[in-house]
C-alpha positions as CSV (number, residue, x, y, z in Angstrom):
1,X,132.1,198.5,241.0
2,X,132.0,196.8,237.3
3,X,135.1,194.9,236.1
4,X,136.8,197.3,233.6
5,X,140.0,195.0,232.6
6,X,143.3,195.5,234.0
7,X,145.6,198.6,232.6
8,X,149.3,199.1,232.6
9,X,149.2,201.3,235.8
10,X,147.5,198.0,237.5
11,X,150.7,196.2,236.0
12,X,153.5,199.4,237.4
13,X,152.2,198.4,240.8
14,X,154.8,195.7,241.4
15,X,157.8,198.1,240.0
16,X,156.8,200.0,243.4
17,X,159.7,200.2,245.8
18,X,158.9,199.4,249.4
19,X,156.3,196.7,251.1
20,X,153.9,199.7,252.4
21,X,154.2,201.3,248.9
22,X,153.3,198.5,246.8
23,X,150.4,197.0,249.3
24,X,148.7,200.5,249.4
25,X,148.9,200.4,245.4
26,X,147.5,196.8,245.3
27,X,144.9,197.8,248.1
28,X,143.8,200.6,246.1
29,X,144.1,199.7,242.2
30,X,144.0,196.0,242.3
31,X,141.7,194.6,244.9
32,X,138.6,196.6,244.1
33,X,139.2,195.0,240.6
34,X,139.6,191.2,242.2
35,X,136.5,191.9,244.5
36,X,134.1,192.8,241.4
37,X,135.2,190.1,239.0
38,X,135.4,187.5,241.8
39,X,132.1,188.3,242.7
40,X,131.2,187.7,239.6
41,X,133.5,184.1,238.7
42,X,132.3,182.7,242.3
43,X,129.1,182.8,241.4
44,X,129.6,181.1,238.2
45,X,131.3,178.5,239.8
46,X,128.9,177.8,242.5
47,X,126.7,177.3,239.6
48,X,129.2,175.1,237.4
49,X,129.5,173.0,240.4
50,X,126.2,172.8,242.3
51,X,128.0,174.1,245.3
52,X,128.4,177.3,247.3
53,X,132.2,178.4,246.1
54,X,133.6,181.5,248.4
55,X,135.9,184.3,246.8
56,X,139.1,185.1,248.6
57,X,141.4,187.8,248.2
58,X,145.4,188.0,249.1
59,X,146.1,190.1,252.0
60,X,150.0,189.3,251.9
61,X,149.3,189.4,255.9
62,X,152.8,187.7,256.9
63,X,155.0,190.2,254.7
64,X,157.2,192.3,256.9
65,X,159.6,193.4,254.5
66,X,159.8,192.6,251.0
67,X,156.8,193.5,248.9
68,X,154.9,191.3,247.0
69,X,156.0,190.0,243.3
70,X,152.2,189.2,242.7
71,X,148.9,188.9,244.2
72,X,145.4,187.1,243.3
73,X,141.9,185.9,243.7
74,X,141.0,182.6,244.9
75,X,138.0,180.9,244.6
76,X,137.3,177.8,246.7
77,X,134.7,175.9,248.3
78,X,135.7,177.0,252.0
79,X,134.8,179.5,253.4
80,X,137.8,180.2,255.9
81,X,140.1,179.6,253.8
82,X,141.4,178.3,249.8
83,X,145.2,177.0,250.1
84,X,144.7,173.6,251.9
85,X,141.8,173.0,249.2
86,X,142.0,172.5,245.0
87,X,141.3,176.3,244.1
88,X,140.6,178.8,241.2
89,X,143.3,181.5,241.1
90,X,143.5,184.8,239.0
91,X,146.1,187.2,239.6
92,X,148.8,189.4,238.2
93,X,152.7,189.3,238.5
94,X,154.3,192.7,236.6
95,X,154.3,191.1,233.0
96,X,151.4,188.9,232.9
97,X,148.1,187.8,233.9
98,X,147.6,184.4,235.5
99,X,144.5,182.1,235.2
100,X,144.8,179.0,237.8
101,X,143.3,175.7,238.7
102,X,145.8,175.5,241.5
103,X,147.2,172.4,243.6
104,X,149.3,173.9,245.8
105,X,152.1,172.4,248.5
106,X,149.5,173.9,251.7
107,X,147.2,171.0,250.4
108,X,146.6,168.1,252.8
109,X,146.0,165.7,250.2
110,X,147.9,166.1,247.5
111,X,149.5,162.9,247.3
112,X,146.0,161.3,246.9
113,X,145.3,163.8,244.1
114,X,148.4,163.1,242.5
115,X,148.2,159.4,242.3
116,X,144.3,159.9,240.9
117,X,145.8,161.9,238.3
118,X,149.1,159.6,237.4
119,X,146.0,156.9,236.7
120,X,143.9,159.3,234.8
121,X,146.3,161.0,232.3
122,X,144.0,160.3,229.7
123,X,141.6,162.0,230.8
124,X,143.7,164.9,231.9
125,X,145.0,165.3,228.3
126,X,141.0,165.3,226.8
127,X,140.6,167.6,229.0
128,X,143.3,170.1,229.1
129,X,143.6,172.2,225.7
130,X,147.3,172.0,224.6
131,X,147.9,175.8,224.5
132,X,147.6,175.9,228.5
133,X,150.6,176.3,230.6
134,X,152.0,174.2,233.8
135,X,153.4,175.8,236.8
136,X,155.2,173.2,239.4
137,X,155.6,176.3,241.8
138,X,153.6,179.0,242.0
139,X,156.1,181.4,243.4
140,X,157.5,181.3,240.4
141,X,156.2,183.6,237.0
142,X,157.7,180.7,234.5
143,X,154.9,178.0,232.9
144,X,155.5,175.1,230.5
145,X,153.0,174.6,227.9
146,X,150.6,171.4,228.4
147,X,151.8,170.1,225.3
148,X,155.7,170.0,225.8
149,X,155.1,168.5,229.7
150,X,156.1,165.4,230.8
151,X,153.1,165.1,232.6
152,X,154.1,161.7,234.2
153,X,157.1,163.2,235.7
154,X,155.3,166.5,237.2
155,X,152.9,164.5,238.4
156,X,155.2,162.3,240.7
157,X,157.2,165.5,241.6
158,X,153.9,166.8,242.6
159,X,153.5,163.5,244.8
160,X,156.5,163.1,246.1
161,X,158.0,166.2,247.1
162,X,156.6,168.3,249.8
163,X,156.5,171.9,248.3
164,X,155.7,170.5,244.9
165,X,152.8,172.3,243.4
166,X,150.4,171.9,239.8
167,X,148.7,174.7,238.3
168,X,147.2,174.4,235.5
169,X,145.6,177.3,233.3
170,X,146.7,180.1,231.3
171,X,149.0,183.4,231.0
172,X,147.8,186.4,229.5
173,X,150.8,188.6,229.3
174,X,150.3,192.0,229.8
175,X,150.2,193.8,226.5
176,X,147.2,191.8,225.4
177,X,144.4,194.0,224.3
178,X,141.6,191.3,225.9
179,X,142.7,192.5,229.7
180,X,141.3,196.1,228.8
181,X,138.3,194.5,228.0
182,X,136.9,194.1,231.1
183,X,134.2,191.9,229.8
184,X,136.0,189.6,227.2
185,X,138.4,189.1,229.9
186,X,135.7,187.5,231.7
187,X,134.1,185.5,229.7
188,X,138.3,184.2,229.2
189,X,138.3,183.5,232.7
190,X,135.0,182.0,233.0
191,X,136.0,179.6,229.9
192,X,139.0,178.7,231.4
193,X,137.4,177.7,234.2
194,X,134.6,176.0,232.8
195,X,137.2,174.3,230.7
196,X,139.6,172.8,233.4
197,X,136.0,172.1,235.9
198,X,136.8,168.5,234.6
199,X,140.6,168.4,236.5
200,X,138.9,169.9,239.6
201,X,136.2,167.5,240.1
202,X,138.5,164.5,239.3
203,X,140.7,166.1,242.4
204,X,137.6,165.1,244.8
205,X,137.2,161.3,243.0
């Protein structure tokens, strides 16, 4: 299958009623799209980085009642697994598009990481454009914008408390003409990836 973008019937997926409603929809509309685009984005990666990255895809396994409010790709350089290791996420909540370089709580060292980024801020801010968006949970569809964080304070939130997450990236909501593109929303993702490759490698410093 080639990437063809993501429509609004992709979107009415998560206004399904019902857990075994809304997973077949996402087994059937969405992860067919996840598996050809992360196909694609792993293997830019591995080449970005010099290292075999592995594509993962959300099974929502542990649900038993509600449904999902989102699902996602990850990319990661396990191959069992992506939350206990800095990832690349892209996935969809009903209104937007998210595009991740994700820190999240499952992550065995994130107080390390967080300390090497409280003494690199400088480099985070070169790095980070400041029209990208900050989530501190990813359970969560709201973002700040890099440029209004206090980055200081996120990042010792991010340290200190246990399910404290940072995500950094971008939304694309879901009335933006780009996600029907398949391939200009790829080349997005792969420039938002190859932008925040910077943050990810400072994570393993």
């Amino acid at each position: 299958m080639t990437f063809t973008g993501f429509t609004k019937h992709d979107f009415d997926t998560f206004r399904l009623d019902g857990l075994d409603e809304r997973m077949t929809a996402i087994q059937n509309r969405i992860q067919p799209k996840f598996s050809a685009l992360g196909s694609e984005l792993k293997d830019d990666l591995s080449a970005m980085l010099g290292q075999e990255m592995f594509l993962h895809i959300a099974r929502h396994a542990r649900r038993k009642v509600n449904p999902p409010n989102d699902t996602w790709l990850a990319i990661a350089n396990n191959k069992r697994g992506y939350k206990q290791h800095p990832h690349f996420q892209v996935g969809l909540f009903d209104d937007h598009v998210f595009i991740w370089l994700a820190f999240i709580y499952e992550l065995p060292g994130k107080k390390e990481i967080a300390q090497t980024f409280l003494k690199q801020t400088d480099q985070l801010n070169a790095s980070v454009p400041d029209h990208y968006v900050v989530s501190l949970d990813h359970l969560k569809k709201a973002a700040e914008s890099w440029d209004s964080l206090d980055l200081e304070a996120a990042l010792e939130r991010f340290r200190d408390v246990k399910k404290a997450e940072f995500l950094i990236g971008r939304h694309i909501q879901a009335d933006d003409p780009v996600l029907k593109d398949g391939d200009a929303f790829y080349q997005l993702v792969k420039e938002t990836f190859e932008t925040l490759l910077p943050v990810y490698q400072l994570a393993y410093r």
